[in-house]
MDTraj code that builds the backbone (N, CA, C; nanometers):
import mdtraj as md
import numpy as np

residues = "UNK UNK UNK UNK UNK UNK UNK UNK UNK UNK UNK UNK UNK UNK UNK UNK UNK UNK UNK UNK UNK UNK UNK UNK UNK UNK UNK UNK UNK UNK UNK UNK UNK UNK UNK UNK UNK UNK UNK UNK UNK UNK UNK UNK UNK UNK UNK UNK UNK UNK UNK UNK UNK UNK UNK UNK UNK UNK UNK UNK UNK UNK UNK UNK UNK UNK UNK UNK UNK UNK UNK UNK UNK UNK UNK UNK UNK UNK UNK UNK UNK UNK UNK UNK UNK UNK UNK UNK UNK UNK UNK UNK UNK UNK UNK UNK UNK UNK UNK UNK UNK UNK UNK UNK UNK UNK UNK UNK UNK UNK UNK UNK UNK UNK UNK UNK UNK UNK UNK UNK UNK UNK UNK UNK UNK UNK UNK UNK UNK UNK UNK UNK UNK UNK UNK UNK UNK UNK UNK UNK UNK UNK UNK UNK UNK UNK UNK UNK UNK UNK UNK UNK UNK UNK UNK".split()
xyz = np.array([
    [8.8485, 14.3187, 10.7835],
    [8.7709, 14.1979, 10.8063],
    [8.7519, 14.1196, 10.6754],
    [8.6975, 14.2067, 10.5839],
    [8.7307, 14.1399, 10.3808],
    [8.8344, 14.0623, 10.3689],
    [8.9487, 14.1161, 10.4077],
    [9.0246, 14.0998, 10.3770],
    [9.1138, 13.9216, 10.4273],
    [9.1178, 13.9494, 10.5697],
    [9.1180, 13.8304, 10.6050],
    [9.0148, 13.7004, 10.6224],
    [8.8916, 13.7436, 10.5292],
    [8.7884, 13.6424, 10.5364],
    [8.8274, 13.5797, 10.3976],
    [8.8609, 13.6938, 10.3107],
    [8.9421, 13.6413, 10.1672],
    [9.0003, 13.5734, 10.1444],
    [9.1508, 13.5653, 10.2677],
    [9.2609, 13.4709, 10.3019],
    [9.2200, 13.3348, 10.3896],
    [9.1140, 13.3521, 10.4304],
    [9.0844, 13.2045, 10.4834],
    [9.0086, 13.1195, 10.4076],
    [8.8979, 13.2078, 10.3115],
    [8.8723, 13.1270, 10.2135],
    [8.9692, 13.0590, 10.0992],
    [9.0665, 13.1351, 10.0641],
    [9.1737, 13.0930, 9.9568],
    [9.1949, 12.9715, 10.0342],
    [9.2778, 13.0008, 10.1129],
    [9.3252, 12.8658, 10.2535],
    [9.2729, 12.7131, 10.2428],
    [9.1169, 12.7242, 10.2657],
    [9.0816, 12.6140, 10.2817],
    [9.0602, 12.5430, 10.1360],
    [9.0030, 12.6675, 10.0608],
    [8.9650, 12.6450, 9.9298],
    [9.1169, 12.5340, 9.8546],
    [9.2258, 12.6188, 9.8990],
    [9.3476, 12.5324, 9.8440],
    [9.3620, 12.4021, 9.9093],
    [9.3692, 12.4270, 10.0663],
    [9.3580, 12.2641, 10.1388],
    [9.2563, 12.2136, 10.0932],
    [9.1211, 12.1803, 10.0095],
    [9.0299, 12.0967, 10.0008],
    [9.0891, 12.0560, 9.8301],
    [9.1285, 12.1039, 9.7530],
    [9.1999, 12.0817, 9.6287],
    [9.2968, 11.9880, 9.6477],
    [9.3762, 11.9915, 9.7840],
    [9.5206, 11.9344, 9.7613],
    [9.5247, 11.7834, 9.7949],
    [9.3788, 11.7627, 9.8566],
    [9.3647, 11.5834, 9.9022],
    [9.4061, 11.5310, 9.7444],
    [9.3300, 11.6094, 9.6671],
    [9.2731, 11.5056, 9.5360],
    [9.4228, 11.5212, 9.4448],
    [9.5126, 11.5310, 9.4937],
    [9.6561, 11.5355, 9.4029],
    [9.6642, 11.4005, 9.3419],
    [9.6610, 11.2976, 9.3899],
    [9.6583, 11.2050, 9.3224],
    [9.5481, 11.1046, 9.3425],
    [9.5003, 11.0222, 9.2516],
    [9.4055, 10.9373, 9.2387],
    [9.4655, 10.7680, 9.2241],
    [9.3481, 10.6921, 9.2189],
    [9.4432, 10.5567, 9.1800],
    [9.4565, 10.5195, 9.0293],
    [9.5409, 10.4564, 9.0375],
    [9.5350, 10.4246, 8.8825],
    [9.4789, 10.2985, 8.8390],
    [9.3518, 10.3622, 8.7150],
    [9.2980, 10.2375, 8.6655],
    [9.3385, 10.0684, 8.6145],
    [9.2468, 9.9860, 8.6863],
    [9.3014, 9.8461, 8.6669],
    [9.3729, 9.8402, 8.5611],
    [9.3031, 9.8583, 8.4555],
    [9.3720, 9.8570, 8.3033],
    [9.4805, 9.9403, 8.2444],
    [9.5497, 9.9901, 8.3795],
    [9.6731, 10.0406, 8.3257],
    [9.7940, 9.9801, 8.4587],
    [9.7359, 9.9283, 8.5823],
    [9.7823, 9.8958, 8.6799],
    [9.7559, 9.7046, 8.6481],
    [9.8585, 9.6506, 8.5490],
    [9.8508, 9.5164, 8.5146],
    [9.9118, 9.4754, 8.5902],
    [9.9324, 9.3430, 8.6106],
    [10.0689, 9.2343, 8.6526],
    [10.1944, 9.2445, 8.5565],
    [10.1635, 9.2943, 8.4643],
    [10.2723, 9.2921, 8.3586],
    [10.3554, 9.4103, 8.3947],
    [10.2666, 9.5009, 8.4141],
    [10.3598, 9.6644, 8.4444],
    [10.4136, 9.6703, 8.5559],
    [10.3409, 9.5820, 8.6739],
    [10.3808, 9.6130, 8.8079],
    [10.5309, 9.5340, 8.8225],
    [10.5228, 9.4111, 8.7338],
    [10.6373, 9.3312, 8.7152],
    [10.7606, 9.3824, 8.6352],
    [10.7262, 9.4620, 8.5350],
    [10.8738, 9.5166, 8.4990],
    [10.9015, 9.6256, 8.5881],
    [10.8282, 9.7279, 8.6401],
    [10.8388, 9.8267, 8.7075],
    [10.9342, 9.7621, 8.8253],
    [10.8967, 9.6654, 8.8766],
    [10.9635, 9.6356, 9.0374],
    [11.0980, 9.5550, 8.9536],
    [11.1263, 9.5074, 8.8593],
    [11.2311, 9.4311, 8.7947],
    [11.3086, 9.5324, 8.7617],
    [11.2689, 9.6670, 8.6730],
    [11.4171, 9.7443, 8.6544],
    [11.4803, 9.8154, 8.8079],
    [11.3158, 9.8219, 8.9128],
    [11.4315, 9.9290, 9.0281],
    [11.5087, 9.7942, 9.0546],
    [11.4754, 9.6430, 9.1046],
    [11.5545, 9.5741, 9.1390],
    [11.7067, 9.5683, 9.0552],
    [11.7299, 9.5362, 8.9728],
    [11.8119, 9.5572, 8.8403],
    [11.8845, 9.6929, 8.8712],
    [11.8600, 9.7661, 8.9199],
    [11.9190, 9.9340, 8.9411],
    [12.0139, 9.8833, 9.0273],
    [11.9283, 9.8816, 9.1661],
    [11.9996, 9.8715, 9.3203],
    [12.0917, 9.7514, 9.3301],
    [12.0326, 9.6264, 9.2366],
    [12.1322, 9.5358, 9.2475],
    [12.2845, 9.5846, 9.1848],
    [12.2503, 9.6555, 9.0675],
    [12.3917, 9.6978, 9.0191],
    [12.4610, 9.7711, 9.1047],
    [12.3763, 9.8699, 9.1487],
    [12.4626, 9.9668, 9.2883],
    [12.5589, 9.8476, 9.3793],
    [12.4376, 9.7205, 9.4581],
    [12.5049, 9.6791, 9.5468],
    [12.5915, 9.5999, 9.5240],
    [12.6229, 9.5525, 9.3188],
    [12.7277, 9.4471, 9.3293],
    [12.8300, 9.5521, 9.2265],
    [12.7922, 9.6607, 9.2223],
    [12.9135, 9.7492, 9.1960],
    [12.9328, 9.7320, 9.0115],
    [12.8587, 9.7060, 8.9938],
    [12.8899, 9.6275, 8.8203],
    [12.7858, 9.7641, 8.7758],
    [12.8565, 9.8666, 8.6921],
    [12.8114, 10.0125, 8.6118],
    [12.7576, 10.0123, 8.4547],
    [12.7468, 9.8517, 8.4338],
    [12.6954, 9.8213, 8.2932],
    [12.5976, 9.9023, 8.2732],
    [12.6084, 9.9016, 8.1744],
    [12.4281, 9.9797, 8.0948],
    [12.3314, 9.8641, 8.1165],
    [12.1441, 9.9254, 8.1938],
    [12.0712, 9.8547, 8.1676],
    [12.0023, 9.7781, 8.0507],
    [12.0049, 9.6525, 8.0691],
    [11.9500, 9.6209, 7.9580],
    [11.7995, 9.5590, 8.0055],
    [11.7360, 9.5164, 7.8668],
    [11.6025, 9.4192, 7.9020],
    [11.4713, 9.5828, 7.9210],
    [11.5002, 9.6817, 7.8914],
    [11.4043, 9.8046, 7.9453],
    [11.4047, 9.9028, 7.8462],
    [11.2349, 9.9170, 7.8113],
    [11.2380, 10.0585, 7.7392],
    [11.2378, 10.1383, 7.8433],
    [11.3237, 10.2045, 7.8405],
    [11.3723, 10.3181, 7.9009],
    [11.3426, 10.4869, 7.7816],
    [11.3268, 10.5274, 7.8929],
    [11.3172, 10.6600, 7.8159],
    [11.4671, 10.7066, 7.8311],
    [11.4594, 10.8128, 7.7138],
    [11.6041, 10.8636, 7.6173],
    [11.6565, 10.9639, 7.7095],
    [11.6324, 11.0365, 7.7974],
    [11.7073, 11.0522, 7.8832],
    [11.6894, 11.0297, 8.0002],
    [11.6134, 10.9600, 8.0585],
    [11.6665, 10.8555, 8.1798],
    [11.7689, 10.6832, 8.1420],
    [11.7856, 10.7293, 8.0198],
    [11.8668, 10.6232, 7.9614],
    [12.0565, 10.6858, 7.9865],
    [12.0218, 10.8106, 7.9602],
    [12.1500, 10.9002, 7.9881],
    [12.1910, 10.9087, 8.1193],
    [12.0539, 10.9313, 8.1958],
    [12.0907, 10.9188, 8.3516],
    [12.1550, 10.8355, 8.4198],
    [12.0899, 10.6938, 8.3204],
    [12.1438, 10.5748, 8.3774],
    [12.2516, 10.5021, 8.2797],
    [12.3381, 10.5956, 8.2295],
    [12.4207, 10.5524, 8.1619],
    [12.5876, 10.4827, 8.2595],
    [12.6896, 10.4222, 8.2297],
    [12.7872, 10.3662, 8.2632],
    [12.8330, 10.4779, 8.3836],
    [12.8720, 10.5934, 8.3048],
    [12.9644, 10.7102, 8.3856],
    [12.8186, 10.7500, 8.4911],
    [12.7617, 10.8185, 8.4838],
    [12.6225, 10.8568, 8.5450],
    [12.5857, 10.7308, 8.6865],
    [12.5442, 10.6101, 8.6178],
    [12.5223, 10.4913, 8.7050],
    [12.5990, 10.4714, 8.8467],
    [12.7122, 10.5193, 8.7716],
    [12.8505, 10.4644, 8.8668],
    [12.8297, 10.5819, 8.9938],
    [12.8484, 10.7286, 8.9398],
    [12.8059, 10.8060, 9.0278],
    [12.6946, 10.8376, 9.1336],
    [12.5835, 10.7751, 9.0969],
    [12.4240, 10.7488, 9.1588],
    [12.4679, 10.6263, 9.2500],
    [12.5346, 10.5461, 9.2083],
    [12.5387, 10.4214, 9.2988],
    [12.6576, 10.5029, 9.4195],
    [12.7482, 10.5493, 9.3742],
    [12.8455, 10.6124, 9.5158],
    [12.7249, 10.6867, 9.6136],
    [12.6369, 10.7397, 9.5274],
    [12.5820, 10.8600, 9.6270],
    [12.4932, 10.8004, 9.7029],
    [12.4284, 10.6789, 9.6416],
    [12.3114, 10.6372, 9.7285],
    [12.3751, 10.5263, 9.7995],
    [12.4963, 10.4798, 9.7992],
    [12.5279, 10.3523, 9.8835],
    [12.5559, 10.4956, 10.0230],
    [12.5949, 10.5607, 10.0322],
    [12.6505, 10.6972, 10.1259],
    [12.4894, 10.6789, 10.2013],
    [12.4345, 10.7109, 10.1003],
    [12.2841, 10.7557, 10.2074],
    [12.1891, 10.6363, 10.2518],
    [12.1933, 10.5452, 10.1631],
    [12.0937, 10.4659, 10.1988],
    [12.1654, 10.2768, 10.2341],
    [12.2944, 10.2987, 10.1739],
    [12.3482, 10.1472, 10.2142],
    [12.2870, 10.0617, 10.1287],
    [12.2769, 9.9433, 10.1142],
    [12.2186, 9.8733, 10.0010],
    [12.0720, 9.8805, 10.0337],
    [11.9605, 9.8404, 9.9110],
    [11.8052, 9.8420, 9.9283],
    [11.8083, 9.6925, 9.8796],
    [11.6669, 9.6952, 9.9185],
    [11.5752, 9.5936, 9.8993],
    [11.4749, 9.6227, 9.8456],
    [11.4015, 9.5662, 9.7097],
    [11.3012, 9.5930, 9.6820],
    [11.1586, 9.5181, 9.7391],
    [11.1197, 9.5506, 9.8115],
    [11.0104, 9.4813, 9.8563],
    [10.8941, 9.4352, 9.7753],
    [10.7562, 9.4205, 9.8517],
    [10.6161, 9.3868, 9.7901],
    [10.5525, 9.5398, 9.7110],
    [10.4436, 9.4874, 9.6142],
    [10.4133, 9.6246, 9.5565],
    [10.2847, 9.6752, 9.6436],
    [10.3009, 9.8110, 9.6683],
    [10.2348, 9.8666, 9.7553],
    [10.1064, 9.9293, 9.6947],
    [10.1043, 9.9887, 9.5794],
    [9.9930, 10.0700, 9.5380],
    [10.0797, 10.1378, 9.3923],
    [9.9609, 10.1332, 9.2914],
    [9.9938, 10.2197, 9.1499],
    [9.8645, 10.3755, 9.1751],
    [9.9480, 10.4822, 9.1810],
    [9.8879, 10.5786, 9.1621],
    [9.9161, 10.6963, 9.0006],
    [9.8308, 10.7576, 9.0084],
    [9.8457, 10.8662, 8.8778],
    [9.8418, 11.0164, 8.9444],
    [9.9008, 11.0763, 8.8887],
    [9.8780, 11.2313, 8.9554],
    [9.7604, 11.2801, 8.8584],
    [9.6705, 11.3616, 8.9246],
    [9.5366, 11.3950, 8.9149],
    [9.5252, 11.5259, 8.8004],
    [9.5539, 11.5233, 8.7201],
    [9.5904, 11.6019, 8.6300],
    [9.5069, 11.5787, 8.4528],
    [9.4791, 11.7200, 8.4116],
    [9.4902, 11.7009, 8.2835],
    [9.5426, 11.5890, 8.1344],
    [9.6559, 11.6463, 8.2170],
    [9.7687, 11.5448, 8.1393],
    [9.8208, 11.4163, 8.2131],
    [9.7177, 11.3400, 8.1394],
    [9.7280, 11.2123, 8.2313],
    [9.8214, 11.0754, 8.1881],
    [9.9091, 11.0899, 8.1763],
    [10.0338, 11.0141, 8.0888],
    [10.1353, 10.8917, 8.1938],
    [10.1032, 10.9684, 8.2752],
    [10.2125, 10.8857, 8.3557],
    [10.1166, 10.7956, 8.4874],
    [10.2097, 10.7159, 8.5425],
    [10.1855, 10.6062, 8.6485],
    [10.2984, 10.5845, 8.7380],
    [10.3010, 10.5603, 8.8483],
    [10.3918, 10.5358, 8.9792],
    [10.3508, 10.4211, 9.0307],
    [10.4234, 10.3276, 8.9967],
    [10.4471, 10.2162, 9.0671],
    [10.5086, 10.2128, 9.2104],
    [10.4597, 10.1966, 9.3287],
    [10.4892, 10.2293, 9.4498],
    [10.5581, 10.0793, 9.4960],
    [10.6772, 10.0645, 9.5373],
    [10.6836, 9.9520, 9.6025],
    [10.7620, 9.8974, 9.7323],
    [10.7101, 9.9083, 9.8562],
    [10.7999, 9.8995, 9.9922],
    [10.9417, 9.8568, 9.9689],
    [11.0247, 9.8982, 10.0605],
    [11.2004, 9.8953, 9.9856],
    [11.2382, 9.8980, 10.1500],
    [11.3465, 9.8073, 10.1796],
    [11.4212, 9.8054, 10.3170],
    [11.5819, 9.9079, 10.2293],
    [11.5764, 9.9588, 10.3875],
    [11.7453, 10.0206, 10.3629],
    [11.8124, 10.0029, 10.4199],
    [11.9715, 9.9830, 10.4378],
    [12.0878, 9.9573, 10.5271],
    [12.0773, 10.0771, 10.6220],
    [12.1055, 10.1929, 10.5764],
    [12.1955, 10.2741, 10.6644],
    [12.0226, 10.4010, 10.7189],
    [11.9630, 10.3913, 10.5957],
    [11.8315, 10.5116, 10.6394],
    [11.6591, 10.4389, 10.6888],
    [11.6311, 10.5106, 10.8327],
    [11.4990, 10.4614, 10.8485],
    [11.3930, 10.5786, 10.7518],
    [11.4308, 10.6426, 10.7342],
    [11.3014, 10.7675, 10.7005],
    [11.2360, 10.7437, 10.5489],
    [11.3676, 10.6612, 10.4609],
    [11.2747, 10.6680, 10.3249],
    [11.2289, 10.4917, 10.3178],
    [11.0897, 10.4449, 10.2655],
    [11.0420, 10.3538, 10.2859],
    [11.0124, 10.3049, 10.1691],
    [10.9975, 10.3688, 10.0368],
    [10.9372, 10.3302, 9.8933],
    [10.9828, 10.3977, 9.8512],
    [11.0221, 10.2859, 9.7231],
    [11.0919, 10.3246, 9.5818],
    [11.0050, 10.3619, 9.4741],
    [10.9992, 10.4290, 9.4266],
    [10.8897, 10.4230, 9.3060],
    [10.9263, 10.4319, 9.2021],
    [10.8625, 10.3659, 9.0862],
    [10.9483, 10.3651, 8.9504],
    [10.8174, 10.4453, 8.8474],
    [10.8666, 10.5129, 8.7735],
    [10.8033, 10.6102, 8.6726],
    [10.7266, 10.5459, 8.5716],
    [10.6471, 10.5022, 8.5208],
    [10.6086, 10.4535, 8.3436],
    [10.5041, 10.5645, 8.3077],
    [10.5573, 10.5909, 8.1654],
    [10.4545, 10.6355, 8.0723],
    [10.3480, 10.5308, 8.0044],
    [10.2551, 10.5799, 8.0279],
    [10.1102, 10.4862, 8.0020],
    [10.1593, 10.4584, 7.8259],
    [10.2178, 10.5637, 7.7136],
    [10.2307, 10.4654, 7.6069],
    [10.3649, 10.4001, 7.6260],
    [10.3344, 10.3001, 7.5433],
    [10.4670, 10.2032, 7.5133],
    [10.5466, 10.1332, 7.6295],
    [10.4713, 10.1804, 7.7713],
    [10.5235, 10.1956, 7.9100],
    [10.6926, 10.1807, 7.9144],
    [10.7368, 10.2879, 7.8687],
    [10.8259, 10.3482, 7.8605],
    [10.8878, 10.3997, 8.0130],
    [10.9940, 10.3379, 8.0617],
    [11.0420, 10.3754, 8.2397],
    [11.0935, 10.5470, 8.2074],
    [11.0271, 10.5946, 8.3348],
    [11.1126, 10.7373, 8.2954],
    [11.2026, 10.7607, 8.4256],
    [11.1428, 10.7282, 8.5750],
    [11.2250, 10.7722, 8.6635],
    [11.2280, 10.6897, 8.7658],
    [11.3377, 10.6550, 8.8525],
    [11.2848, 10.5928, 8.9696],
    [11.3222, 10.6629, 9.1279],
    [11.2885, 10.7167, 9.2173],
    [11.2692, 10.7848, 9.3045],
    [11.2605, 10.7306, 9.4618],
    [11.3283, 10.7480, 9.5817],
    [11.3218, 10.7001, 9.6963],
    [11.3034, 10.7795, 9.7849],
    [11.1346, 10.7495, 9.8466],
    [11.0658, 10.8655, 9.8935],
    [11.0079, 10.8145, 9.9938],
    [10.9828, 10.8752, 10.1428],
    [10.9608, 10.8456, 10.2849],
    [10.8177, 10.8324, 10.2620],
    [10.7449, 10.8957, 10.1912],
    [10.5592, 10.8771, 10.1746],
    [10.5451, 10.7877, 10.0656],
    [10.4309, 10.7143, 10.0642],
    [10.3664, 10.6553, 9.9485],
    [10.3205, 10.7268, 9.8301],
    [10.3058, 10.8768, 9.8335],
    [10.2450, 10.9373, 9.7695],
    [10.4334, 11.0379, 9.7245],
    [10.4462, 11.0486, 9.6096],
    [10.5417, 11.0980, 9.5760],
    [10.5294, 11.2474, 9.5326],
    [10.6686, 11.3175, 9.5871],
    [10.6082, 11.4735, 9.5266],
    [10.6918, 11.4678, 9.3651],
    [10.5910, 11.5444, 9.3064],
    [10.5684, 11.5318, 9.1570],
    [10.7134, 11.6556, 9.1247],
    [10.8294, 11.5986, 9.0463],
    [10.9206, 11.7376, 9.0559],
    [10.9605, 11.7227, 8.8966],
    [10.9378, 11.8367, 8.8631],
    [10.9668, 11.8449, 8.6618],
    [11.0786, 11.8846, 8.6460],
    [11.1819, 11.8109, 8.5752],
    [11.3230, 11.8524, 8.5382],
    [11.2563, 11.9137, 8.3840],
    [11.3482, 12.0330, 8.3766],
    [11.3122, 12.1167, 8.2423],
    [11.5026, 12.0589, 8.1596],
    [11.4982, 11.9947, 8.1203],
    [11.6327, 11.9124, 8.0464],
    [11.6419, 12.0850, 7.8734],
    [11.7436, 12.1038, 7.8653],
    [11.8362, 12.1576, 7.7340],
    [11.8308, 12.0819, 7.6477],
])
top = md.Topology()
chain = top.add_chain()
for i, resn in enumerate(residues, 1):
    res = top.add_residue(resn, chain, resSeq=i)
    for name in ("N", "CA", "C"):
        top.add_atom(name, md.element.get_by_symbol(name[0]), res)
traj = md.Trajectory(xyz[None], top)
C-alpha cells in the first residue's frame, strides 16, 4: 500500500512540475526588433529552400555552429529533406515568445504560425535567439506552440 501511495505521489508531484516548463518571455527581451529578425532569418531560410539558391546566409548573427549547419553543402541538404516533408512554407504572423523555465535562462523562442504544402500536422516554426548579442541558434518545425527542448552535445 506504501508503496504504491509513493508512486502516485511521485506521479502527480511530476505532472504538477511539468505545466510550468515554460513561461513567457519578458517584454524586454520579447522586442519588435527581435521578433523581426527572428521571423526574417526563418523567412530567408525557407525562401532559399523554395527558390533552390544554397548561398550562405547573410545579414545574421548566427551562432558558429548553426552557421555550419547552415552552411552551402549542409543548406542544400536540409532544403532536399524538408521540401520531401513539408513542400514549400510560409512564414506566417508571430504567435508568442516563450523561455524555457529554467535556471539557465539564456535563450528565447520566437514562435511564429507557418502554412505548409505537403504536411497538415506541423503548424509553427520557431527560431532560437540567445538573449546576449541575440545571437540565432536554431530554427525548428513543430506541430505545438510550445517546443520540446532537445540538446545536441556537438565534438
Amino acid at each position: 500500500m506504501m508503496k504504491n501511495l509513493f508512486w502516485i505521489m511521485s506521479l502527480t508531484f511530476f505532472c504538477s512540475c511539468a505545466s510550468d516548463f515554460y513561461k513567457r518571455t519578458p517584454e524586454k527581451f520579447a522586442t519588435q526588433e527581435r521578433i523581426n529578425k527572428a521571423k526574417g532569418f526563418a523567412e530567408q531560410v525557407f525562401g532559399k529552400c523554395s527558390n533552390k539558391d544554397y548561398s550562405e546566409i547573410q545579414g545574421f548573427d548566427i551562432d558558429v555552429n548553426t552557421k555550419k549547419d547552415f552552411g552551402p553543402e549542409n543548406l542544400k541538404k536540409f532544403c532536399e529533406e524538408l521540401s520531401k516533408k513539408t513542400g514549400t512554407i510560409t512564414i506566417g504572423k508571430f504567435n508568442r515568445a516563450i523561455t524555457p523555465n529554467s535556471p539557465k535562462d539564456f535563450m528565447d523562442y520566437m514562435v511564429f504560425d507557418a502554412k505548409y504544402e505537403k504536411n497538415d500536422t506541423v503548424k509553427y516554426a520557431v527560431v532560437s535567439l540567445y538573449r546576449d548579442k541575440d545571437f540565432i541558434y536554431k530554427v525548428n518545425l513543430v506541430s505545438t506552440p510550445k517546443p520540446v527542448i532537445r540538446i545536441n552535445f556537438r565534438k
